[in-house]
N, C-alpha and C positions, 0 to 999 in steps of 0.2 A: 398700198393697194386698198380700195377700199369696194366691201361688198355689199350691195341691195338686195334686197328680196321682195317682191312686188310682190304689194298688198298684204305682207302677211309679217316678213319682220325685215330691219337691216342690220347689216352688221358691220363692224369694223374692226379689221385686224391690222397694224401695221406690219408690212415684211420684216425690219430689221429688230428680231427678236434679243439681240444683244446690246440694243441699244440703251437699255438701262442701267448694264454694266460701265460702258463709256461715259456716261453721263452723269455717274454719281461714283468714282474711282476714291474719291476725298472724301465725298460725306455720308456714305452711307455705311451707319452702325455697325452692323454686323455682315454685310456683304464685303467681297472681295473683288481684287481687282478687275478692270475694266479687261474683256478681253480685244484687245489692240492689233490680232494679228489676221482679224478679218474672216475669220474661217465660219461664220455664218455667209458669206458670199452667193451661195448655191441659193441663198432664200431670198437676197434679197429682189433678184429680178426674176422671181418665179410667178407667172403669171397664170391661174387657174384661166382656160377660155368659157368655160360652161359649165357649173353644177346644176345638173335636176336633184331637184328636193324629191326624194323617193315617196310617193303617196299623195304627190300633189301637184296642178299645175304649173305652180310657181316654181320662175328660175332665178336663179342668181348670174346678177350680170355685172362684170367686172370693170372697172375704169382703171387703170394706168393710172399712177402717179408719175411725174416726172421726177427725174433726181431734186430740181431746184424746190421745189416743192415740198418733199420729202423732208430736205434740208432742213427745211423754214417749219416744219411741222413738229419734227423733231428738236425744235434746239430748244434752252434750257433759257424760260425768260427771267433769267438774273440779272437783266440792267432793267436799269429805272428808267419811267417814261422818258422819249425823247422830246426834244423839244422840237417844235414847229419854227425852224430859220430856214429861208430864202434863202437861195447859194448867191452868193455875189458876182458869180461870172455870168449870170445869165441877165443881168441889166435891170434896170428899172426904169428906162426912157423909151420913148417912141422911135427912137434911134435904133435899136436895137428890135423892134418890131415895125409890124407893117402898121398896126393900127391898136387901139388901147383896147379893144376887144380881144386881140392875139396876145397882148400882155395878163389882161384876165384870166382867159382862158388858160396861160400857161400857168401861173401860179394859181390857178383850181387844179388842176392836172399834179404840181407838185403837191401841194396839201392834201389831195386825195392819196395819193400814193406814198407817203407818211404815214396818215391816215389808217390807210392797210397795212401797212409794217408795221406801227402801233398793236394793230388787233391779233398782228401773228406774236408780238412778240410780249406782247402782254399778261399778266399771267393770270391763268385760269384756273380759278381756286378748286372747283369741282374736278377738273382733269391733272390733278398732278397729285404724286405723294410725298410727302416730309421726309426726308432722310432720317431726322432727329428721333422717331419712334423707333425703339427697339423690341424686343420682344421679348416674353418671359420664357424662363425654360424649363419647362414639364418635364424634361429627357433628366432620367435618374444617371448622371455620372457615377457611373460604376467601380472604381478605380481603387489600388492598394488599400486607402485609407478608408475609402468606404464600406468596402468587404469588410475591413478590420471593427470598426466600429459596428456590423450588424451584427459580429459575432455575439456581443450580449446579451439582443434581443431575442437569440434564438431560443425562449421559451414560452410555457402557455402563458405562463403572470403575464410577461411583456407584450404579449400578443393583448392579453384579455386588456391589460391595462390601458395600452394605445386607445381600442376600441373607445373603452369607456371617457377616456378623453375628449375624444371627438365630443361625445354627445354632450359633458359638461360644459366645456367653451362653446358650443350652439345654443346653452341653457344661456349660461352669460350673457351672450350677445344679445338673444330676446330681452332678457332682463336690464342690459343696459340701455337697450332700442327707449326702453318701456318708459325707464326712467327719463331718459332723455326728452319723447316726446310730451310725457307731460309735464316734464320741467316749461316748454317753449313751447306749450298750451297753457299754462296759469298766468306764464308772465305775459304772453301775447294778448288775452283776453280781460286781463287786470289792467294796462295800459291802456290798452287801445280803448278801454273802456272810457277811464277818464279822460283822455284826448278828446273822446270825438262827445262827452257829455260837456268838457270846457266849449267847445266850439259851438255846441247848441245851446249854451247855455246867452253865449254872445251873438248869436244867430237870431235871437227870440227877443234880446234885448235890444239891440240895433235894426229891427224891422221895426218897430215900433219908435225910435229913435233918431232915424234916419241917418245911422254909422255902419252901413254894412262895410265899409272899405274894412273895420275891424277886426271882425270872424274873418275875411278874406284874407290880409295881412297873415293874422297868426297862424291861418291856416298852412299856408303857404311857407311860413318863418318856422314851424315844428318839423312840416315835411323837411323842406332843406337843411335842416341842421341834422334829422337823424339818419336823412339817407347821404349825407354827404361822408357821416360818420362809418356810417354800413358801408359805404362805398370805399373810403377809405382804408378799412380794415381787412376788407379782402384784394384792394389792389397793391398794395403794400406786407400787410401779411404773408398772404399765398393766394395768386390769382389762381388756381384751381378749383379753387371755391366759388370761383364765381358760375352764375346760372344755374341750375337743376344737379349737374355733376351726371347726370343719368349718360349723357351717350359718354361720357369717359368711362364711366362703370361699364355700359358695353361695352366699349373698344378693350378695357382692361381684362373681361372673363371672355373676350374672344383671343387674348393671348398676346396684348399690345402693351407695352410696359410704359405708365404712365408715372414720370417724377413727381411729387411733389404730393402725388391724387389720396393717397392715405397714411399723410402724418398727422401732427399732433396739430400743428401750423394750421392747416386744412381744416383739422374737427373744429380750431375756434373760430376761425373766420367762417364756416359755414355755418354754425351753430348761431353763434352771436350776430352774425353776419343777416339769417335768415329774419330774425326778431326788428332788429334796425331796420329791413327793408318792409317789411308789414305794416311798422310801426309806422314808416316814413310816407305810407299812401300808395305806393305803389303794386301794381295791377301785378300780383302775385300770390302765390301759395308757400307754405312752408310744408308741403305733401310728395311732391317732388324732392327739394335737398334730404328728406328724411329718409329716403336710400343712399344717397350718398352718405350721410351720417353714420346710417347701421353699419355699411361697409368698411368704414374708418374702424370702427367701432370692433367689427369682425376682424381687421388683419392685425390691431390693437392685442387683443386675447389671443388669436391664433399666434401670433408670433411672440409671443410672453414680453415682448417689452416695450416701452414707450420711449420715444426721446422727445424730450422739452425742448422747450421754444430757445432756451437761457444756454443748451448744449448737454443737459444733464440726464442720464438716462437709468431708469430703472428696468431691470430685468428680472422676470421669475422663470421663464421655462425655455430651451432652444428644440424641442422633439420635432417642433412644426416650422421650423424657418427654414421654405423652403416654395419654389413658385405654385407648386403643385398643392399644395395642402392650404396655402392661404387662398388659392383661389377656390375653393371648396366653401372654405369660411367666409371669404365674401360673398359668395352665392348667398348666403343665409344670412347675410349682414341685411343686404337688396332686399329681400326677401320680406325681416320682418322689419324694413325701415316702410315700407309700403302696408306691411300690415298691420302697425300701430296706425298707420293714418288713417287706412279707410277703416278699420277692424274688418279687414279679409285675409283672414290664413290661407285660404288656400288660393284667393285671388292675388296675396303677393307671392306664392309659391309658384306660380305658373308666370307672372310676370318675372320673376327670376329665370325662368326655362322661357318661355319664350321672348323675351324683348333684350336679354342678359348674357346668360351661360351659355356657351359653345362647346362645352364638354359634359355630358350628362351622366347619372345610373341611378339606378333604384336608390342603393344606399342611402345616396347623394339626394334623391328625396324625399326619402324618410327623416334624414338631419335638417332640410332646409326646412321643412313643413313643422317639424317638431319645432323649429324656434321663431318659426310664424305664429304656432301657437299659443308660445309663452309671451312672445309680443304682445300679439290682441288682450290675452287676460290678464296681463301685467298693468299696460296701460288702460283696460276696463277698470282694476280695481283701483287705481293711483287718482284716474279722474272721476270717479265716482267719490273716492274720500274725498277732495280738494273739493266736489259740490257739499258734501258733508253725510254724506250714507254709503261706506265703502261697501256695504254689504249689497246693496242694491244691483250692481251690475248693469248698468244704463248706456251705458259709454263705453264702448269697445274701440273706438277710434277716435280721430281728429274732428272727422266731418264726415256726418252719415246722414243717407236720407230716410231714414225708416220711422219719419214723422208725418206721412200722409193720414189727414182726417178720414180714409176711403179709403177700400181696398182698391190694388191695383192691377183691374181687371180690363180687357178690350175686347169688342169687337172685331170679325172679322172682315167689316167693312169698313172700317180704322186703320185695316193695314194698306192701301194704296197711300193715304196722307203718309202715314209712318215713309212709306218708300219715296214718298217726296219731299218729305224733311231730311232723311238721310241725302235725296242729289241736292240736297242746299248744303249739308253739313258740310258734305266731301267738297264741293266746289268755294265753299266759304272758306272751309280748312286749307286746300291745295293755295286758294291766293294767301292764307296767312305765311305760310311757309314761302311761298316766291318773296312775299312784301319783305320778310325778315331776311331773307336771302341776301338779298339785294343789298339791305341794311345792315348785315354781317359782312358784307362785300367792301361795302362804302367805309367800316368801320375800320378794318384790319388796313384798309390803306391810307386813311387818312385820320382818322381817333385812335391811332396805337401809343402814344403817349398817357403816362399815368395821371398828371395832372387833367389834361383832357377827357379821360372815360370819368375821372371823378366830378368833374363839372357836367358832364353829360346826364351821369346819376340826377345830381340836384337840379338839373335843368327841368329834367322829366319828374321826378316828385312836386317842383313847382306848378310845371303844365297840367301836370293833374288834380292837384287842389285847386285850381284856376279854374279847371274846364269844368270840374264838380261843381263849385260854387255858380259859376255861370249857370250848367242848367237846371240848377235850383229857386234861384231868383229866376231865371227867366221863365222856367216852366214852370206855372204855378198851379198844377194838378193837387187840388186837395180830396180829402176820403178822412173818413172817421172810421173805417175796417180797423178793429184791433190787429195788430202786425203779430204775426206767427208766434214770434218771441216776445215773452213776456220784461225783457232785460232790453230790449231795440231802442235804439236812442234815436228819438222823432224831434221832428223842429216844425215849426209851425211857418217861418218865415211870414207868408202875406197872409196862410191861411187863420180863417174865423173860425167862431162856433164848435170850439175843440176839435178842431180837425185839425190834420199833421200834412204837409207835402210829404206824395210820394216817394221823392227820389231822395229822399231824407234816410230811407229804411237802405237804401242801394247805397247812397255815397257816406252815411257816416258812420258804417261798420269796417271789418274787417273781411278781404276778400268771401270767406267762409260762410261770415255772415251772410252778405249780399248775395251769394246762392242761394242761402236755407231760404231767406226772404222771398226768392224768384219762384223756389219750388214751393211753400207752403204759404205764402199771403194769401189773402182771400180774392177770390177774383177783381171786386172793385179796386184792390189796394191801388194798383199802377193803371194808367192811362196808357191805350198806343201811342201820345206823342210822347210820353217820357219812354216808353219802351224803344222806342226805334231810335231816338237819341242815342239810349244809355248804349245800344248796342253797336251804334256806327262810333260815338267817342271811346268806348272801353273793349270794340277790338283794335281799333290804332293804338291806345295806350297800351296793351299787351302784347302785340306787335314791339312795336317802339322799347317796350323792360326789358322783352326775351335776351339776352344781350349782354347786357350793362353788365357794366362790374362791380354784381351785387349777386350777393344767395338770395337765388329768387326760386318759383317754379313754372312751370306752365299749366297745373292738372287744373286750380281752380281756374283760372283764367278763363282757360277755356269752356268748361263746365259753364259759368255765369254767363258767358257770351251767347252759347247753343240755348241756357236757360231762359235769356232774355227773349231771343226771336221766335224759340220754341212757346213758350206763353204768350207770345201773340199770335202766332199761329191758332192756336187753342182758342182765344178771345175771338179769331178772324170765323174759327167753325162753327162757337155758340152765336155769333152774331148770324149764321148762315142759317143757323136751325135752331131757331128760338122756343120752336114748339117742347124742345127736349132741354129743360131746366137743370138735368144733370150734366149736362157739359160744361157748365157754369166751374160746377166743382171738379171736374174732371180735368180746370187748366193746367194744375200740376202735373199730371202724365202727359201732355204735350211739352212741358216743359225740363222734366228727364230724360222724353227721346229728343229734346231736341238738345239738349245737355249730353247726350251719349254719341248723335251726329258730329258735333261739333268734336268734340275730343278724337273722335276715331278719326275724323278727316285731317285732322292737326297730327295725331302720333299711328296713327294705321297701325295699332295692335287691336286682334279682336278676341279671340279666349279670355287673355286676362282680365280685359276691361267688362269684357261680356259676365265674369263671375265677382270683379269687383264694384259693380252696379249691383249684381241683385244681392249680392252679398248686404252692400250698404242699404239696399232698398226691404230685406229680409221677406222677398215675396217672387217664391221662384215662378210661379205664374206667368211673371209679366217677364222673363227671361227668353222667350222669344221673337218680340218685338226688337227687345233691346241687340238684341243678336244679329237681328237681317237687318237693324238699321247701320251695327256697326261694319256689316260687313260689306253693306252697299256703298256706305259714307270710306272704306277703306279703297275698295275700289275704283268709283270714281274719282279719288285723289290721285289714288295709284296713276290715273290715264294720264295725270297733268303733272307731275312731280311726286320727289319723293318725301317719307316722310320727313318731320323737324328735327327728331332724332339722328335718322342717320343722313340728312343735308349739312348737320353738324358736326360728323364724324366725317363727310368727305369736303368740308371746308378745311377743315385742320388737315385733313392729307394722312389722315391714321391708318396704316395699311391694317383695315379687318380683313379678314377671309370670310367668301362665304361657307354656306353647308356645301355646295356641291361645283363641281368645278366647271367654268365656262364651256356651252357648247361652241359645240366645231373646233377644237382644238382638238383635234383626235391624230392628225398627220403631226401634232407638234413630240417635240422629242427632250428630254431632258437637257443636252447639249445646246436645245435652240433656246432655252429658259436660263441655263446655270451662269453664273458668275466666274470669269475666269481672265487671265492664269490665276494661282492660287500665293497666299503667301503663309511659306509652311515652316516647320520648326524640325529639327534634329532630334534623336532621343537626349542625346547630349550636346548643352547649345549652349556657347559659350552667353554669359550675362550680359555682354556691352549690344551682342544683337536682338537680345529680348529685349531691354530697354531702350533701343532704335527705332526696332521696330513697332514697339506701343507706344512711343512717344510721337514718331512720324504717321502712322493711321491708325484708324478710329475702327478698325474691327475688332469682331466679342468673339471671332472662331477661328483658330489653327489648326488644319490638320498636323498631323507629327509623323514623318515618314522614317525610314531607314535609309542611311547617308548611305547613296550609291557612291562610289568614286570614279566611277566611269559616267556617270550622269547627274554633275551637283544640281542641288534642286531638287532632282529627280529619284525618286524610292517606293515601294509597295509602302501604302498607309497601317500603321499603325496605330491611332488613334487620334481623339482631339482634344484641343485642351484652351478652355476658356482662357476671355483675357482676363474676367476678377479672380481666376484661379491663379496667374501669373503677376497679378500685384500683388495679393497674397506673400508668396513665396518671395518677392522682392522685398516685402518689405519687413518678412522675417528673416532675412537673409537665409535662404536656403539653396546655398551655394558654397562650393568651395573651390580652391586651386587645384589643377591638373593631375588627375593623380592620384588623390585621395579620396578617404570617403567622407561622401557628403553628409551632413547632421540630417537626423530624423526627427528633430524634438518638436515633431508640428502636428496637430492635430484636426480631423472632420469640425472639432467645435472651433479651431480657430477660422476657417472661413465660415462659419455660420455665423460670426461675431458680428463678421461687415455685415449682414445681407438688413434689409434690400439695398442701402446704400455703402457700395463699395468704393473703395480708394479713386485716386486719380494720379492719372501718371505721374504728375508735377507734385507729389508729397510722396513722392520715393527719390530720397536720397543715395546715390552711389561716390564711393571714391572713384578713382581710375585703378588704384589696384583690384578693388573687389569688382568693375566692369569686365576683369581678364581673367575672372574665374569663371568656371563650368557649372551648370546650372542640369541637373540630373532627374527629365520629365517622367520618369516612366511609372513611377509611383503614383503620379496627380493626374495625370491623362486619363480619359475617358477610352481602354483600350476595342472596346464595342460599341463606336457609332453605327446611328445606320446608313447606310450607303445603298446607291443605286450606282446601275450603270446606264451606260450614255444614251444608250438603247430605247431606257423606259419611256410610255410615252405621256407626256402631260397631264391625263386624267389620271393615271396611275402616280405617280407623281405625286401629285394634288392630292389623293385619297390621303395616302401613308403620311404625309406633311399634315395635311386636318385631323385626321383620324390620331395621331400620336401626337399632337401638340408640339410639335415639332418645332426646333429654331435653326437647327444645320442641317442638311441633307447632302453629304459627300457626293460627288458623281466623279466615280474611276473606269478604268477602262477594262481591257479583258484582262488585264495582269494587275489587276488591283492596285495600280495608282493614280492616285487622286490626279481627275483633269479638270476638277469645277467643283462649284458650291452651289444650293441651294436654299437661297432663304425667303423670307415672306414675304418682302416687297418684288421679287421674282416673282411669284404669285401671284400675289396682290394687285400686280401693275395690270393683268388683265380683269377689267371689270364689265359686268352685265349689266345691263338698267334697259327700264322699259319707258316710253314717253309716246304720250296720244297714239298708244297701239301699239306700237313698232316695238320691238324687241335689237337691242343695240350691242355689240361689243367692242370695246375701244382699249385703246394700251395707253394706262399713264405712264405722264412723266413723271421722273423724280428729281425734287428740287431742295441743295440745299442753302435750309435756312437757320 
């Protein structure tokens, strides 16, 4: 069924609300069976004739879906393209037609109609979700062992001591943030230093010589060796590393359990990972991975141990291994990995609440802000020694702009341009995001091979020392403006009389650089044709990086792109109004809003960007421009697509939740959402059927009833009991024969050993005689889930699932036994979004992959 709403929104609901049970029976993690026995029927041919919108003239007007239709809507596109063959019974002679136009026409009619089934059956990366995501679980198992174990805690020491805990491992994290980024600040800017002083140095001597193919070659031959190497190391190492790591961090503190996202593996290919790609030319920042770093960094200390790359693990503390408590700690990882780079405490503190964490409190921001601001002044004092005056305090971050010659003051007849730099940002940013879309699209079906992304890498690091070199020689804008930096590495190439080209200051620095330059050179430094160049070649090229299988980022990128056309802009108004010579100097504040358009139209966050601009800029003055540009530039994206961030979190298919639960679901009912029949467990269950049954599905939840013998299967619930809790116990053997009593020698600290990475079925050994022993749950079960009944409806639901971090949601009936489950991608599968107006709701599919 699908619903419109004229002029104002539309919607889309599919009828068969069970349809995601049937469809992912096999591969989805923690849901349960498919229910198979039809008893959503009532819904599926229920046809509303007329909603009036209450308060408004707009109706909602329904269309009939057909069953074949529905069919085709629904099904699960897991076969691969077909191929385009001609049926052989239909002929290929004039024999067999009246005339060769009826033969054309009929194989146009076939390949159209291919064609179409292709597109239905095709899969749609944006409308579907992964099975393979699980989720974390915040629900405190309650159970024999865990009572027993809190018994210790129960005093003030232990209470006082936890406390103080927390706030030490929040100190660490800052301090390791600190160190880390000025570790991959000296070596980035010591390198790249002499890199791009060897290339000018052969730039200056072959323009004169007539070898430029020289600089060109090396140029080219450094790029692809370090990004090939970069590239390597993260697709080989741990592809998680690869890109920003940012919407994984979302997806992970909105409650989505991400393998691989914060091991040891991951810290070095993103680490190392980010340096090789700077290093290699490519159109990137290392300001972005440095939240994903903090976050490693954060589950690292919260969870007291590390495991090596070689298998080997050290441990000091297990108080905090637990999903609840590390995801507090990675808040604050996010946090101050964002604010060693910009030096904003409190602008990575809110980037962490708004762009990150789904579960919020005070507490919780007084720990994350407190190790934002051991970040910033850690990294203040680390990179002020490495200039050589630790005492100085100059450098609180990565990259700040708080180098304007002028204050940063405006006019209020400055603010219309301001609102029309922002509809350029927004619309500039919304096509970056379709372009890369597309190109994420293109990639995941045809570049999903590892040798392939890693020739991709070097392809693009070559194209871009290619395309720089090109419009260096070709644009021969020269200026004798001293360049903002007194360290800028110039090249003269054609130009005379001590003058430097341009575009010398933009292509032979480091991303970081090439912004300071956009925002602080002097007016004459850059010409509008190297300007409009650098900005049509260097936003394809950041396009084209976003991607790859490299630690990369997107903050400066974008930033130098807005900065570029934003400094023309400014150039286009002093040439309009020449009479006023301070506009001259004023090109920099056209070149921050247009640096601040451009990033809000590309990632549509506006608080935090809005306090980590004036933050970097140290001039709250100018904090209301930057504010209604971002929010105008969030906006108009908003009409056309969604942000980069989360277009990357609904490519991977990662079931987030929103904050608030889809409207018009109000008539929906737990029964129309749950997951069912169920597959459940006995208090006493013999071992050969626990081991069947995790070994034949892939679910993380058992309710545990009471063995009716009047209805097997069938019992008032008693509790649940995870599956890592049930390899656990397998694989201590904590079972015995019929009869007797079972051993207790197991303890809360022996499953807190595995976490986060728990057993797998296939490294649990059984005899056949230890299969025919009894296996006695009642001690390890979680005997207080929460539970709903069938009754409740959708928004309620949805609340108690968001609101409690929830990863099972029993649904029983009036005699409290369990008739269904409730998990995220039940949830998840209905999603909202808004496009050119319209207000949409649609039910994915789930595909596994």
């Amino acid at each position: 069924m699908t619903v419109h709403l004229d002029g104002m929104a539309s919607a889309r609901i599919a009828d068969d609300h069970h349809n995601h049970a049937t469809e992912s029976t096999h591969g989805v993690s923690e849901a349960h069976h498919s229910n198979k026995t039809g008893k959503d029927t009532r819904h599926r041919n229920r046809v509303k004739e007329e909603i009036t919108n209450a308060g408004h003239e707009s109706k909602f007007h329904v269309t009939p879906v057909s069953e074949e239709e529905h069919e085709l809507n629904n099904r699960v596109p897991s076969r691969p393209t077909p191929e385009l063959k001609f049926d052989e019974d239909e002929g290929d002679t004039l024999s067999n037609h009246n005339s060769i136009t009826a033969l054309l026409s009929s194989k146009f009619r076939d390949i159209q109609k291919r064609l179409k089934q292709y597109g239905i059956e095709s899969p749609r990366f944006r409308k579907r979700l992964v099975s393979r995501w699980e989720s974390l679980n915040y629900d405190v198992c309650e159970n024999v062992l865990y009572l027993k174990d809190q018994e210790k805690y129960k005093s003030k020491k232990w209470v006082t001591l936890r406390w103080l805990s927390k706030w030490l491992v929040m100190f660490f994290i800052g301090i390791g943030t600190a160190l880390l980024a000025a570790a991959i600040h000296f070596v980035v800017e010591k390198l790249a230093h002499f890199k791009f002083d060897l290339i000018k140095h052969y730039f200056d001597d072959c323009a004169k010589n007539n070898c430029l193919y020289q600089p060109a070659l090396m140029w080219m031959g450094i790029n692809l060796v370090i990004t090939v190497a970069g590239a390597a190391l993260v697709t080989f190492l741990q592809p998680m590393a690869a890109g920003s790591g940012i919407p994984y961090i979302k997806s992970y503190l909105n409650g989505v359990k991400i393998p691989g996202l914060l091991t040891f593996r991951a810290f070095v290919a993103k680490t190392v990972g980010v340096v090789l790609s700077i290093l290699g030319g490519l159109a990137c920042g290392k300001e972005g991975p440095m939240a994903h770093s903090g976050s490693i960094i954060a589950a690292g200390l919260g969870r007291g141990r590390i495991n090596f790359c070689n298998g080997k693990t050290v441990s000091f503390y297990s108080a905090f291994r637990n999903d609840h408590e590390i995801r507090d700690f990675v808040a604050g990882g996010a946090a101050s990995g964002v604010s060693s780079a910009f030096g904003a405490p409190i602008g990575g503190t809110l980037f962490s609440l708004e762009e990150a964490a789904s579960f919020w409190n005070q507490d919780l921001t007084w720990r994350v802000f407190f190790s934002s601001m051991v970040a910033c002044f850690a990294t203040n004092f680390l990179i002020s020694a490495i200039n050589g005056d630790p005492t100085k305090l100059t450098d609180p971050g990565l990259i700040r702009f708080n180098a304007f010659k002028f204050d940063l003051k405006f006019d209020l007849i400055e603010i219309p341009v301001f609102i029309f730099m922002a509809v350029i940002g927004g619309l500039m940013g919304a096509l970056f995001v379709v372009m890369n879309y597309k190109l994420t699209v293109f990639r995941k079906r045809y570049l999903n091979k590892n040798w392939i992304k890693i020739i991709e890498a070097g392809l693009v690091a070559v194209v871009s020392a290619a395309v720089a070199f090109g419009l260096m020689v070709g644009i021969n804008e020269c200026t004798d403006k001293a360049p903002f930096d007194s360290h800028a590495v110039t090249a003269s190439v054609y130009c005379t009389d001590k003058k430097y080209n341009g575009l010398s200051t933009l292509f032979l620095t480091t991303p970081e650089g090439c912004l300071k330059a956009l925002l602080h050179d002097p007016f004459e430094s850059h010409g509008a044709v190297s300007l409009v160049a650098f900005v049509l070649i260097f936003f394809v090229l950041g396009v084209w990086t976003y991607g790859l299988s490299v630690s990369s980022g997107v903050f400066i990128p974008s930033l130098a792109i807005g900065a570029a056309w934003g400094r023309l802009v400014g150039m286009g108004v002093a040439h309009l109004m020449p009479e006023n010579p301070n506009l001259q100097l004023d090109v920099g504040k056209f070149a921050l809003i247009g640096a601040a358009c451009q990033l809000g139209g590309i990632l549509r966050t506006t608080i935090s960007l809005t306090v980590i601009i004036v933050e970097c800029t140290d001039d709250i003055s100018f904090g209301l421009p930057i504010m209604i540009v971002l929010m105008i530039s969030k906006w108009v994206g908003d009409f056309i697509t969604t942000g980069l961030y989360d277009m990357n979190v609904e490519v991977m298919g990662i079931p987030t939740l929103p904050f608030e639960c889809p409207p018009l679901c109000d008539d929906l009912r737990a029964s129309d959402v749950m997951s069912a029949p169920l597959a459940t467990f006995k208090t006493k269950e013999r071992v050969e059927n626990i081991y069947r049954m995790l070994k034949e599905e892939t679910f993380c939840g058992f309710p545990v009833i009471e063995d009716d013998p009047m209805a097997p299967g069938k019992g008032k619930l008693k509790g649940l009991i995870l599956r890592s809790q049930l390899l656990v116990l397998l694989q201590k053997k904590i079972f015995c024969p019929e009869g007797q009593v079972p051993p207790r020698n197991i303890t809360i600290k022996d499953f807190r050993d595995f976490y986060p990475v728990y057993l797998k079925v296939s490294e649990i050994e059984l005899s056949d005689e230890e299969k025919s022993y009894v296996m006695d749950l009642k001690p390890y079960y979680n005997p207080s889930p929460y539970t709903v009944e069938q009754k409740f409806s959708l928004p309620r639901v949805f609340n108690l699932f968001r609101g409690l971090g929830l990863r099972h949601l029993i649904v029983t009936d009036e005699k409290n036994v369990p008739v269904g489950i409730v998990t995220r991608k039940d949830l998840a599968k209905f999603r909202v979004g808004s496009k050119r107006g319209l207000v949409k709701i649609e039910q994915l599919k789930i595909q596994d992959i």
